[in-house]
C-alpha positions as CSV (number, residue, x, y, z in Angstrom):
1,X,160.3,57.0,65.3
2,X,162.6,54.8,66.7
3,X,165.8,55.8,68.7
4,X,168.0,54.1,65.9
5,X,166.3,55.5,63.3
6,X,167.3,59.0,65.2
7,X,171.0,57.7,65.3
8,X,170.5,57.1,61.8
9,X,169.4,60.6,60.6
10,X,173.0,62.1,61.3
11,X,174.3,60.1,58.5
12,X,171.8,60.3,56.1
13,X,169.3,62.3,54.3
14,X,166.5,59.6,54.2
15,X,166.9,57.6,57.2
16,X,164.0,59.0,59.4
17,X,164.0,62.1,57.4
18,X,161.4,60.8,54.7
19,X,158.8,59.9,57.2
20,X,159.8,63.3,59.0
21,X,159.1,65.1,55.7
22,X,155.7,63.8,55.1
23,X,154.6,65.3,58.5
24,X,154.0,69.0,58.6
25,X,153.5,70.1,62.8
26,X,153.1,73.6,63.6
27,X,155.9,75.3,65.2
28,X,153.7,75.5,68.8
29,X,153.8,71.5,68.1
30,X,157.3,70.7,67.6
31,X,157.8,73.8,70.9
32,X,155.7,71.5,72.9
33,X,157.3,68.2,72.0
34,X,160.4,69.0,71.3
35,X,162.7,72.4,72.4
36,X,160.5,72.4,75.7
37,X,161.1,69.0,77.3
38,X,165.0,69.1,75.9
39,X,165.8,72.4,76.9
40,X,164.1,71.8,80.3
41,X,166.3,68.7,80.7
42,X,169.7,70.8,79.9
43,X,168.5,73.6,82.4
44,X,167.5,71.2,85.2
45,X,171.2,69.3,84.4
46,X,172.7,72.8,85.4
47,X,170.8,73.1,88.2
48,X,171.8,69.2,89.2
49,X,175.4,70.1,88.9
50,X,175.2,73.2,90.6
51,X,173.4,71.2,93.6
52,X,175.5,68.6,93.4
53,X,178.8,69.2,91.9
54,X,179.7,72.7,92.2
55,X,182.8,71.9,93.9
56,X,184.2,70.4,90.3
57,X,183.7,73.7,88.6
58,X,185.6,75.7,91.0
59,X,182.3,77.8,90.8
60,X,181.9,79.6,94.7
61,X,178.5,81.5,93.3
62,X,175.2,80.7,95.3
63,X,172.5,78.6,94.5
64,X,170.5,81.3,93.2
65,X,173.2,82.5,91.0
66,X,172.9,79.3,89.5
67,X,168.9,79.4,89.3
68,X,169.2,82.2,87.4
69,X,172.0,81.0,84.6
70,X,169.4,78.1,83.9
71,X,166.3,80.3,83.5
72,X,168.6,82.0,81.1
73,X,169.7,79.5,79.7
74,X,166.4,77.6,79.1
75,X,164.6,81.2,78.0
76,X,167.7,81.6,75.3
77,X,167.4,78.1,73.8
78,X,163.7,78.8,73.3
79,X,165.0,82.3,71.7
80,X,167.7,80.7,69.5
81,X,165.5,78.3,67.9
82,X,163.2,80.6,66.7
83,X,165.7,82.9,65.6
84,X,167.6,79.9,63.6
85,X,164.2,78.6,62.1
86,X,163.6,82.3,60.7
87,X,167.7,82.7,59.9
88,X,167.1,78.9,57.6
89,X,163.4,80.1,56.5
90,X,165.5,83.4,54.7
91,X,168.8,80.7,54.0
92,X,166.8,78.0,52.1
93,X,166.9,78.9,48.9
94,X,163.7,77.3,46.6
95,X,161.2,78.8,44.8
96,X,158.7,79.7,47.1
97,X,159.7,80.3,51.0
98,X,159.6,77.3,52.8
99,X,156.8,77.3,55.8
100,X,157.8,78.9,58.9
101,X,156.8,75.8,60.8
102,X,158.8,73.3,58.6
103,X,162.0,75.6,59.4
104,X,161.1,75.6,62.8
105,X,161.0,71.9,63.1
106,X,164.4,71.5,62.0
107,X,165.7,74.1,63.9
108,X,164.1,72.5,67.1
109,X,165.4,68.9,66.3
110,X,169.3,70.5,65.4
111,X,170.1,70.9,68.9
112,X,169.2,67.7,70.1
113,X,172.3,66.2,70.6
114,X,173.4,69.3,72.1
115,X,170.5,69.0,75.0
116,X,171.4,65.5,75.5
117,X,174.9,66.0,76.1
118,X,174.0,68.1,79.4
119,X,173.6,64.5,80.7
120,X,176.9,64.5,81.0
121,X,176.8,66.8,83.7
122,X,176.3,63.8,85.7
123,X,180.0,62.7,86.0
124,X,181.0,65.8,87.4
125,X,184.5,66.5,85.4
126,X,184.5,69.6,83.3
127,X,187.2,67.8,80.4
128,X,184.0,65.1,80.2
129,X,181.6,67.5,79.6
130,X,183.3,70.0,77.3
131,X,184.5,66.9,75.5
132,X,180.4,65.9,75.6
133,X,179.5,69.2,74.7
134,X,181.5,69.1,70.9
135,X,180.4,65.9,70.4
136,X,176.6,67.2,70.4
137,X,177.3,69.9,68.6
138,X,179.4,68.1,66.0
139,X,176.3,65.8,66.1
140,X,174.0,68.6,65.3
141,X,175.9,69.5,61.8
142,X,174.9,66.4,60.7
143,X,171.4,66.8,62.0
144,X,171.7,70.0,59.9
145,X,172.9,68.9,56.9
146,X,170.8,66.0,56.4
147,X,167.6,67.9,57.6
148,X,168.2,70.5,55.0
149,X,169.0,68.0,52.4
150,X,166.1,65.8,53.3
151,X,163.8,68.3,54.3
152,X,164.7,71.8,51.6
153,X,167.4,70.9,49.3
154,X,166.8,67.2,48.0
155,X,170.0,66.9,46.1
156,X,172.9,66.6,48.3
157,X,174.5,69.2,46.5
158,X,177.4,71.6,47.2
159,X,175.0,74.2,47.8
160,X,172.9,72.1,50.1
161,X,176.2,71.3,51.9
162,X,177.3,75.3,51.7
163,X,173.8,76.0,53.3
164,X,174.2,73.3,56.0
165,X,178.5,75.1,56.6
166,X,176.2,78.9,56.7
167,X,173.5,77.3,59.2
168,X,175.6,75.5,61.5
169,X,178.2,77.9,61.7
170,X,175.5,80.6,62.8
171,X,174.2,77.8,65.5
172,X,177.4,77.4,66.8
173,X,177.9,81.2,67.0
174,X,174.9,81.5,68.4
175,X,175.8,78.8,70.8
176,X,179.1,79.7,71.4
177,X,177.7,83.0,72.8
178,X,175.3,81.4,75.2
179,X,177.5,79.6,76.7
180,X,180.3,82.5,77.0
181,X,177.6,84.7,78.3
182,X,176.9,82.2,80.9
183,X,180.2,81.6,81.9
184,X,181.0,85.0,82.1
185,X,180.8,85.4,85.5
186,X,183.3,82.4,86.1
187,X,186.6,84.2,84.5
């Protein structure tokens, strides 16, 4: 799949969805290719600014400190996957229960834009990054709305779209959490 087509997929249900839909990888796949290279990127980008920028986050905690808010971080991404793929596995409402794996697949390709925007640690201004940081995860509603549609729903209904407000509003509470816990220490 090409990088447009990915653009592409927050605005609509078929745009890289349909060829998406006619593949069927196991959940270890879509781990593998997917939640582990992206969530190792957005734990080694807190590690990066930690290194490097620490100064800008007004953060005086050791190195090691940080070490361990990115194995955290990177073991509760891997957790919040799986929980969401079995939270839209019990959501999706057809007539038999969709496969664990397709849910999973979803679930792994939702926070995408969420991972991404870790690059944004780069610039090391916190305004930049938080503004980053809603910008992926306004980006992963669509991802969630137009995977459910695409992948479960295939009617771009008002249910579809209620499912896609239940889902993303549990992934943002779920990530909403992750990030407070990890802050924690900072206020």
């Amino acid at each position: 799949m090409n990088p447009l087509m990915s653009v592409r997929m927050l605005w609509s249900s078929r745009a890289g969805w349909d060829a998406l839909s006619r593949t069927h990888p196991s959940s270890f796949r879509s781990f593998v290719l997917i939640v582990l290279p992206l969530s190792l990127l957005a734990s080694a980008m807190i590690l990066y600014a930690a290194w490097f920028h620490a100064d800008s986050y007004g953060s005086l905690a050791p190195f090691s400190y940080w070490q361990a808010v990115a194995l955290t971080f990177l073991l509760t991404c891997w957790l919040s996957v799986h929980a969401m793929a079995q939270f839209i596995r019990i959501a999706v409402h057809t007539r038999t229960r969709p496969a664990y794996a397709d849910c999973y697949r979803l679930a792994a390709i939702a926070p995408i834009p969420i991972w991404l925007s870790s690059l944004s640690l780069l610039v090391p201004s916190p305004l930049f990054n938080v503004v980053a940081a809603v910008l992926g995860l306004l980006a992963s509603g669509g991802l969630i709305f137009h995977g459910l549609d695409a992948l479960f729903e295939h009617d771009d209904s008002v249910r579809t779209e209620a499912l896609a407000h239940t889902v993303f509003a549990v992934g943002a509470l779920v990530w909403t959490l992750i990030v407070a816990f990890l802050a924690m220490p900072f206020f």
